[in-house]
Each structure stands twice: as C-alpha cells, then as structure tokens.
MDTraj code that builds the backbone (N, CA, C; nanometers):
import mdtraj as md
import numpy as np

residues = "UNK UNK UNK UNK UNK UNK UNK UNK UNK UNK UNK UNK UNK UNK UNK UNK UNK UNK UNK UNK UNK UNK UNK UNK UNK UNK UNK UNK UNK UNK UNK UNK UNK UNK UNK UNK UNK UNK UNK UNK UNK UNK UNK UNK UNK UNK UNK UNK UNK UNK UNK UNK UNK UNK UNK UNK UNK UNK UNK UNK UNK UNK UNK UNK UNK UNK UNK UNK UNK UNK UNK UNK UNK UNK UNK UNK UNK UNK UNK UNK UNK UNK UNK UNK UNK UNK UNK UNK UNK UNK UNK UNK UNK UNK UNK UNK UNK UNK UNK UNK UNK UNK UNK UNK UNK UNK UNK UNK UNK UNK UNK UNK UNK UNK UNK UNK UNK UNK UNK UNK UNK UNK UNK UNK UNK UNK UNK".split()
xyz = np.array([
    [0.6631, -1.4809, 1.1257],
    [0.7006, -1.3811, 1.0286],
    [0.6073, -1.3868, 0.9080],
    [0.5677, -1.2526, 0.8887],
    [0.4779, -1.2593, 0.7515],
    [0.5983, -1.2237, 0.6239],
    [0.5939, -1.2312, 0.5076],
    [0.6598, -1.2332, 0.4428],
    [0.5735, -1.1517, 0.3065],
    [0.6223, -0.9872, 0.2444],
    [0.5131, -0.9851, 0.1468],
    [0.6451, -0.9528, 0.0313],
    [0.5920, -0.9643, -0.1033],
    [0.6202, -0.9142, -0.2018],
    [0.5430, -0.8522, -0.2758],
    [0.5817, -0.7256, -0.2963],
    [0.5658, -0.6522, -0.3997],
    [0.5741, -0.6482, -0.5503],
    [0.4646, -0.5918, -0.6308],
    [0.4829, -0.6117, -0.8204],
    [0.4115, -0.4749, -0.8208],
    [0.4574, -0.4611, -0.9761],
    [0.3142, -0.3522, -1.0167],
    [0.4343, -0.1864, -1.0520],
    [0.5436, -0.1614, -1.0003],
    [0.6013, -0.0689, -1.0363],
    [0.6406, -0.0408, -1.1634],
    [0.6987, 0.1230, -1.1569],
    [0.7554, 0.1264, -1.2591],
    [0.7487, 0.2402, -1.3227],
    [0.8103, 0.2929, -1.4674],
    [0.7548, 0.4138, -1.5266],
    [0.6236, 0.4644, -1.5887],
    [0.6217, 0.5266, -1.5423],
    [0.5046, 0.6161, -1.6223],
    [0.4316, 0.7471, -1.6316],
    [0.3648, 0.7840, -1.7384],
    [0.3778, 0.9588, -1.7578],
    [0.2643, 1.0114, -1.6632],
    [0.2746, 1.1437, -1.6691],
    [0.2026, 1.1969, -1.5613],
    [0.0517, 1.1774, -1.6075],
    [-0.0336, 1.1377, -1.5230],
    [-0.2288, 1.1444, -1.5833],
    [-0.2208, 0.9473, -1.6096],
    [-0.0972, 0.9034, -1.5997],
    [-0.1208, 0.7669, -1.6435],
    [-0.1503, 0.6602, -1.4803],
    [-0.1856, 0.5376, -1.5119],
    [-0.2520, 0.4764, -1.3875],
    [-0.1436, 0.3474, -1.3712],
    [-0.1348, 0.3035, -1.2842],
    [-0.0755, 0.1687, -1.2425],
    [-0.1095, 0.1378, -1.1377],
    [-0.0953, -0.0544, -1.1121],
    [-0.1858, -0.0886, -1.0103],
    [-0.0368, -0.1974, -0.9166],
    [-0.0687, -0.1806, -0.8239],
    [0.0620, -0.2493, -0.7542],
    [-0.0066, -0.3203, -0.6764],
    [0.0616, -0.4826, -0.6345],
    [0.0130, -0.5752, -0.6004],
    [0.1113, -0.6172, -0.4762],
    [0.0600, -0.6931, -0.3803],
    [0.1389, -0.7317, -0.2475],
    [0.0937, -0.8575, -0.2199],
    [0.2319, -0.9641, -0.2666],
    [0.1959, -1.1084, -0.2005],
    [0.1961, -1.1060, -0.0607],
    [0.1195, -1.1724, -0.0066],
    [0.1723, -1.1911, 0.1438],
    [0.1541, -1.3220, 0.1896],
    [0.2133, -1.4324, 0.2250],
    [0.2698, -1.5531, 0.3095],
    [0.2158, -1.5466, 0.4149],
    [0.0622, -1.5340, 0.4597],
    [0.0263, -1.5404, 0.5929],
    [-0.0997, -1.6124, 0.5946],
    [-0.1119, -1.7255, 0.6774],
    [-0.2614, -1.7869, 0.6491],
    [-0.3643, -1.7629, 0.7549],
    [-0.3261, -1.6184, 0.8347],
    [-0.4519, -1.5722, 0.8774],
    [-0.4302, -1.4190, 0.8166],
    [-0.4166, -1.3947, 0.6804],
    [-0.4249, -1.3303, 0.5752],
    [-0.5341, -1.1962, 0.6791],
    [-0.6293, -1.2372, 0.6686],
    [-0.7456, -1.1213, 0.7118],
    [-0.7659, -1.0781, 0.8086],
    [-0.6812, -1.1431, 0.9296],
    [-0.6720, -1.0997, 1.0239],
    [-0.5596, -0.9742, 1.0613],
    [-0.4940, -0.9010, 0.9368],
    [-0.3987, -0.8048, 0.9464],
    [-0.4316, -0.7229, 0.8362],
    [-0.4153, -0.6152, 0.8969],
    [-0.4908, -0.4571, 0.8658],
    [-0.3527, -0.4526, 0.7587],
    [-0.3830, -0.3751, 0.6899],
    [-0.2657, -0.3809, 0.5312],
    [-0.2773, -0.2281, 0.5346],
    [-0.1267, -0.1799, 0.4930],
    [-0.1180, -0.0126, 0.4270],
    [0.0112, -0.0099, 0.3105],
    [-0.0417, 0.0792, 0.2824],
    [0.0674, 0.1076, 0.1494],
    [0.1505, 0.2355, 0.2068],
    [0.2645, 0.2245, 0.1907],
    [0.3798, 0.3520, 0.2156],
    [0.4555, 0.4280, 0.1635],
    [0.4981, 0.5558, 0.1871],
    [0.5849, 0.5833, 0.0197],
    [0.6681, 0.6385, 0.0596],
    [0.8605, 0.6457, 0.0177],
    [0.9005, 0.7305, 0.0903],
    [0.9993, 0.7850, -0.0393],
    [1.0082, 0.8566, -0.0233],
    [1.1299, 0.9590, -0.1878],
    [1.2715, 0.9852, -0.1143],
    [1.3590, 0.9843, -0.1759],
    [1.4358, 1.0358, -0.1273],
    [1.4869, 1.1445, -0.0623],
    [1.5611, 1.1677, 0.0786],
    [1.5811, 1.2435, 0.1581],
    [1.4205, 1.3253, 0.2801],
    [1.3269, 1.1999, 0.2367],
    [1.1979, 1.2251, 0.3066],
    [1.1854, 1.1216, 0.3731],
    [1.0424, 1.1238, 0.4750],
    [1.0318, 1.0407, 0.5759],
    [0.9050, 0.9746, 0.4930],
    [0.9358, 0.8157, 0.5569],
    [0.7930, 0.7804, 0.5012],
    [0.7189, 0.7732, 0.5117],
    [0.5830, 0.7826, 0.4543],
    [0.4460, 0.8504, 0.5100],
    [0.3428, 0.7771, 0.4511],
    [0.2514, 0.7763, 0.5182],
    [0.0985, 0.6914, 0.4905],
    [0.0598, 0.7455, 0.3477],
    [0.0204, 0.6055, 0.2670],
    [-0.0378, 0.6426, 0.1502],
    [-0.2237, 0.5991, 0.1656],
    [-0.2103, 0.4565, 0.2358],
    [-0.3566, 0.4305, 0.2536],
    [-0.3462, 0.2766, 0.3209],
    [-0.4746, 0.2964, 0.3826],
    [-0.4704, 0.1542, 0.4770],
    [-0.5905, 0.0776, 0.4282],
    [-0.6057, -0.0556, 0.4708],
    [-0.7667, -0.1250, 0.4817],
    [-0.7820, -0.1750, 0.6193],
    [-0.8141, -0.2613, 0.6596],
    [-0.8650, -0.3755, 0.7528],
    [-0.8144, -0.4451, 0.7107],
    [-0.8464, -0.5688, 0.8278],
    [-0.8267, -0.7117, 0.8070],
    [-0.9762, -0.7768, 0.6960],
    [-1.1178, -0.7285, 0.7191],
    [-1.2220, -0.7540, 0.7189],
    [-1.2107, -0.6757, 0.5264],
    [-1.1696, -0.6009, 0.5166],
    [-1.1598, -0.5064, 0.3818],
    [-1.2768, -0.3441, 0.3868],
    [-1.3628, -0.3778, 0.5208],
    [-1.4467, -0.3032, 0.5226],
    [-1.4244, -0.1317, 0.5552],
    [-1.3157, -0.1047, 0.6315],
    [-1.2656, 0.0061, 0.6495],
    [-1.1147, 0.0488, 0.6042],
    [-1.1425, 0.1568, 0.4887],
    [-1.0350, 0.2352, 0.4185],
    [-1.0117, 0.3498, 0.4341],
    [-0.8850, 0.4036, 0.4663],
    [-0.8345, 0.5183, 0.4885],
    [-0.7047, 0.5423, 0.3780],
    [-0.7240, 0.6959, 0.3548],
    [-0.6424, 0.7573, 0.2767],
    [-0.5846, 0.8748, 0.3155],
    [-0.4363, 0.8575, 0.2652],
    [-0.4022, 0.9954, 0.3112],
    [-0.4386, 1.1078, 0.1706],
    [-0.4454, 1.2491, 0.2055],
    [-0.5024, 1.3586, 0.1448],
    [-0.4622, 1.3378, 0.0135],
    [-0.3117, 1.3129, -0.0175],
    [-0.2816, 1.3402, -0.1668],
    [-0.2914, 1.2075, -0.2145],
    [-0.3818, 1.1335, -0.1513],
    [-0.4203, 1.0114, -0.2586],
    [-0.5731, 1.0261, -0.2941],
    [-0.6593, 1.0481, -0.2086],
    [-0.8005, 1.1017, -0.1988],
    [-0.8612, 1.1044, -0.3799],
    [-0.9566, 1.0312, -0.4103],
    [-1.0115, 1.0670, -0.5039],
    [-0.9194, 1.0114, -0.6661],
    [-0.7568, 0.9525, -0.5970],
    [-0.7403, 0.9217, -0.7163],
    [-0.6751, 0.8004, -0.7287],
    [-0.6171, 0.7115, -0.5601],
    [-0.5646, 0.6171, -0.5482],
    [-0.6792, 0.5067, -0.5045],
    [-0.6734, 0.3698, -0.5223],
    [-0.8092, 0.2845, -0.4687],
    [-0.7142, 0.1757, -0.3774],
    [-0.7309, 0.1119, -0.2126],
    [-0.6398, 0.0258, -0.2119],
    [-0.7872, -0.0826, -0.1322],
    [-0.7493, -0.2129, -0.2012],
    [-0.8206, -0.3133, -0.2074],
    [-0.7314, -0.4250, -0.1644],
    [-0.8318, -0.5232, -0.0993],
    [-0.7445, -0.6799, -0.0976],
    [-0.8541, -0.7856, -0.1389],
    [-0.7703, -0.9240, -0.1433],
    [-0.8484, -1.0374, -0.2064],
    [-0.8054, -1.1382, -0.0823],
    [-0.8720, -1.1447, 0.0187],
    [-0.8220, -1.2332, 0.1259],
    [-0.7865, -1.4150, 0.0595],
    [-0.8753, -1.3974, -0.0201],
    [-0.8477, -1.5536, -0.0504],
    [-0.7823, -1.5747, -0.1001],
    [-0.6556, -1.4483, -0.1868],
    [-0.5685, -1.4773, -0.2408],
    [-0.4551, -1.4135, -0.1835],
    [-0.4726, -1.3674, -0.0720],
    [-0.3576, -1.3168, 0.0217],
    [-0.3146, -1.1889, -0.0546],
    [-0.3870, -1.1512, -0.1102],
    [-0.3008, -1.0010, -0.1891],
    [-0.3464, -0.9182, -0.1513],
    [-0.2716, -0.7752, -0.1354],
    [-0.3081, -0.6456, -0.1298],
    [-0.2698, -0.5505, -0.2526],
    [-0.3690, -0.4636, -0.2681],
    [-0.3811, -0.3694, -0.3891],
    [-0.3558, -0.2607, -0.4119],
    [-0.2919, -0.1727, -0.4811],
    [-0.3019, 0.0130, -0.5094],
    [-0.2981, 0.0381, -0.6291],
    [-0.4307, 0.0817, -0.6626],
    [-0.4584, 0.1388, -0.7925],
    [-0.4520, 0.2649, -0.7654],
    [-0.3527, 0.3212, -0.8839],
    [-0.3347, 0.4317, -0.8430],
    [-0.3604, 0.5235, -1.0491],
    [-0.4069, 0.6147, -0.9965],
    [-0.4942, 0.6705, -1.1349],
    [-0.4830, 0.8271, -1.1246],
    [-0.4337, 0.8797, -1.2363],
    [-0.4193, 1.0561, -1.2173],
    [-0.2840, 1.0494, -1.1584],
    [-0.1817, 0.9954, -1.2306],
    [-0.0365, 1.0088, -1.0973],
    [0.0255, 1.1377, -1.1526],
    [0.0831, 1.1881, -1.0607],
    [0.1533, 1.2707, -1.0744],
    [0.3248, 1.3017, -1.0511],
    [0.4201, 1.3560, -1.0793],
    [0.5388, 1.3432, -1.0782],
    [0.5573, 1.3273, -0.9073],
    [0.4917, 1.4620, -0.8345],
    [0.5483, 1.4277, -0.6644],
    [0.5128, 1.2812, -0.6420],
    [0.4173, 1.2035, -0.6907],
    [0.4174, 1.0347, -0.6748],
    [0.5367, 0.9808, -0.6683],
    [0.5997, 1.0358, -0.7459],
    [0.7403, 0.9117, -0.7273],
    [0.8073, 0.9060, -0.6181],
    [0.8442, 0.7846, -0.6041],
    [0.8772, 0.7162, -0.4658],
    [0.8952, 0.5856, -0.4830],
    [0.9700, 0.5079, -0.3446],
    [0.9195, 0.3892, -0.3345],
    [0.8196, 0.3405, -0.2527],
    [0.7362, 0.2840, -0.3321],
    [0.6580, 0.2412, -0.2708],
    [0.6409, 0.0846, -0.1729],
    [0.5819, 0.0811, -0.0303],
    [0.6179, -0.0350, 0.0775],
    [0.4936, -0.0968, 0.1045],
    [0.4599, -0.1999, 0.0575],
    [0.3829, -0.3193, 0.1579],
    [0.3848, -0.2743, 0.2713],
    [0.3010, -0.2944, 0.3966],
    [0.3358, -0.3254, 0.5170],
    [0.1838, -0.4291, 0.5858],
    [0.2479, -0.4843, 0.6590],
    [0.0915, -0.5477, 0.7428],
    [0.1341, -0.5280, 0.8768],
    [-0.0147, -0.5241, 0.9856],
    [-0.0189, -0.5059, 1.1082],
    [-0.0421, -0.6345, 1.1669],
    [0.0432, -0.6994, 1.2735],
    [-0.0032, -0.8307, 1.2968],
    [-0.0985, -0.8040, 1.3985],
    [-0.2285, -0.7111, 1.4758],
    [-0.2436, -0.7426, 1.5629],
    [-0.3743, -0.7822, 1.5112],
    [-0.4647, -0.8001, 1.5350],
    [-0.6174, -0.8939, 1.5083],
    [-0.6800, -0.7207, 1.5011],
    [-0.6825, -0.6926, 1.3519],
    [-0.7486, -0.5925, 1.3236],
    [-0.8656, -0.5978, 1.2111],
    [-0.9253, -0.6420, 1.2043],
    [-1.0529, -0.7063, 1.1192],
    [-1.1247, -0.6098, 1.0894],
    [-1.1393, -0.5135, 1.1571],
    [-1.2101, -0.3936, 1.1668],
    [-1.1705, -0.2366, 1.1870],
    [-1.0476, -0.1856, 1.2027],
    [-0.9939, -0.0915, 1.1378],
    [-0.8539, -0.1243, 1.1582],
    [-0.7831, -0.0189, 1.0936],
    [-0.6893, 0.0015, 1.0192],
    [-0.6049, 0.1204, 1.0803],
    [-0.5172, 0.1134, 1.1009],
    [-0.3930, 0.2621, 1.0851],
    [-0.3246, 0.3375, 1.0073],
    [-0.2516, 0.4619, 1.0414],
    [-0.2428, 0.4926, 0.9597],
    [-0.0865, 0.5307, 0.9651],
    [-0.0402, 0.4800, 1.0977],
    [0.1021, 0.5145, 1.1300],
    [0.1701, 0.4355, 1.1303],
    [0.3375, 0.4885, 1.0606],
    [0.4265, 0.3804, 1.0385],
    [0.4924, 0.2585, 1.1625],
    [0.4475, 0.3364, 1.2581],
    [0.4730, 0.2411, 1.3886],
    [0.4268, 0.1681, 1.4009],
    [0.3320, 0.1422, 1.3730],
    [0.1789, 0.0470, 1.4116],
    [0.2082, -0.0664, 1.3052],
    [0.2986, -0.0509, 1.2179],
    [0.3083, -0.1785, 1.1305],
    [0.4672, -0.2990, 1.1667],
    [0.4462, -0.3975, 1.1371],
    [0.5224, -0.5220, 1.1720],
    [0.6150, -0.5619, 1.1001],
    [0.5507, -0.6203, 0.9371],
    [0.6353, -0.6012, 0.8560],
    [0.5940, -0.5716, 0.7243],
    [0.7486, -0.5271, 0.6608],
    [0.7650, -0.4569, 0.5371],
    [0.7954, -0.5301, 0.4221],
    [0.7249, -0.5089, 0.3099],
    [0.7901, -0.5533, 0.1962],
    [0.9152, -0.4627, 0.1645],
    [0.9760, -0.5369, 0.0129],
    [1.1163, -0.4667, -0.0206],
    [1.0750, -0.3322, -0.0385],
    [1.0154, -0.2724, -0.1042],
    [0.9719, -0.1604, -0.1837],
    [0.9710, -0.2043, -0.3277],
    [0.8843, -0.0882, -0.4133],
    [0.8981, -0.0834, -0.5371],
    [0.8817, 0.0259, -0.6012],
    [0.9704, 0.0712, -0.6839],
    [0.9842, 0.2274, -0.7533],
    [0.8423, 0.2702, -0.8143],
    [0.8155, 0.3943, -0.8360],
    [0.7121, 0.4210, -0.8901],
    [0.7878, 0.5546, -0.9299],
    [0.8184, 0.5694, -1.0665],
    [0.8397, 0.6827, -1.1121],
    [0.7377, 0.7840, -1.2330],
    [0.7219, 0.8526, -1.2027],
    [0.5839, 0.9884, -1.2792],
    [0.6667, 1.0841, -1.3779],
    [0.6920, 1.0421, -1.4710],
    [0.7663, 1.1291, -1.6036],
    [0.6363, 1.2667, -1.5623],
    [0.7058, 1.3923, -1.5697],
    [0.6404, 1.4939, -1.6323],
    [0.5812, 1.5554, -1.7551],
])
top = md.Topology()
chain = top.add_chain()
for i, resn in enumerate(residues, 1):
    res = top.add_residue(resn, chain, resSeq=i)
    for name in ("N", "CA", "C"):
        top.add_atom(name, md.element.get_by_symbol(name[0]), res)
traj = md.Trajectory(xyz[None], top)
C-alpha cells in the first residue's frame, strides 16, 4: 500500500495561485506515474494532470493548459500542482493519486488506471 497526503488547499480569489503538495510513503517513489484529480460536487472526477515515474513526461487536461504546472521531487517523495490564474469553476476537491505499475516513462490520464488515492483537499476560487 502506498499511502499519500495531501497540503496546499484552500481559499482564494479568482487570478490568485496556490501550490498543493502530495506526501507519498513509497520507496520506489519513481517508479509510479502520479496525477492530480478534481471532482466538485454532483460531478464525476476528472483528470487534472499527470507526470511519470521518471518526471520526464507531462500531461494536462485542457482547462489546466497554460496555467497549472505539476512537478515531483523523487528524492523527496512529493508530488506537485501549481496552480496560477485560478478560476471559480476550479473549485473542487482536489486528489493525489499514484499508478503502481512500473511507469517511468509515461503517464495516464484515466481515473482507472490509478491505485491509490489521497484524502482530497478543498480548493475554493472566490469570484
């Protein structure tokens, strides 16, 4: 079992940035492809952005494009979402997830394909 926690939520106004962080408890850390998830209420949850195991391949979904960044620090087991230009439809909670299969080199982008979940963490976008 991997085990992640989530930080980094919270309020803030629309055009403002916050960066959310994901412990994860795994000591083959880089060997699992990482995505961030978001789901709002009475919606399904949907890809925000993935990496690799390796960090070398990143994918985004459309309404993050150009304004969300997601990064990791293998040596410190963390995963990243800087997220910049937010906007009110942003709000959500936002989910950790990692892929356990030996993905070093790409990444997914579907909620199936992942193993396990952090708790979530709110991200709310004042208008």
């Amino acid at each position: 079992q991997v085990q992640l926690v989530e930080s980094g939520g919270g309020l803030v106004q629309a055009g403002g940035s916050l960066r959310l962080s994901c412990a994860a408890s795994a000591r083959t850390f880089s060997a699992y492809a990482m995505g961030w998830f978001r789901q709002a209420p009475g919606k399904e949850r949907e890809f925000v952005a993935a990496i690799s195991g390796s960090g070398g391949r990143l994918y985004y979904a459309d309404s993050a494009k150009g304004r969300f960044t997601i990064s990791r620090d293998n040596a410190k087991n963390t995963l990243y979402l800087q997220m910049n230009s937010l906007k009110p439809e942003d709000t959500s909670v936002y989910y950790c997830a990692a892929d356990r299969r030996t993905t070093y080199l790409s990444a997914s982008y579907s909620v199936e394909d992942y193993d396990y979940w952090g708790q979530g963490t709110q991200v709310t976008v004042s208008s």
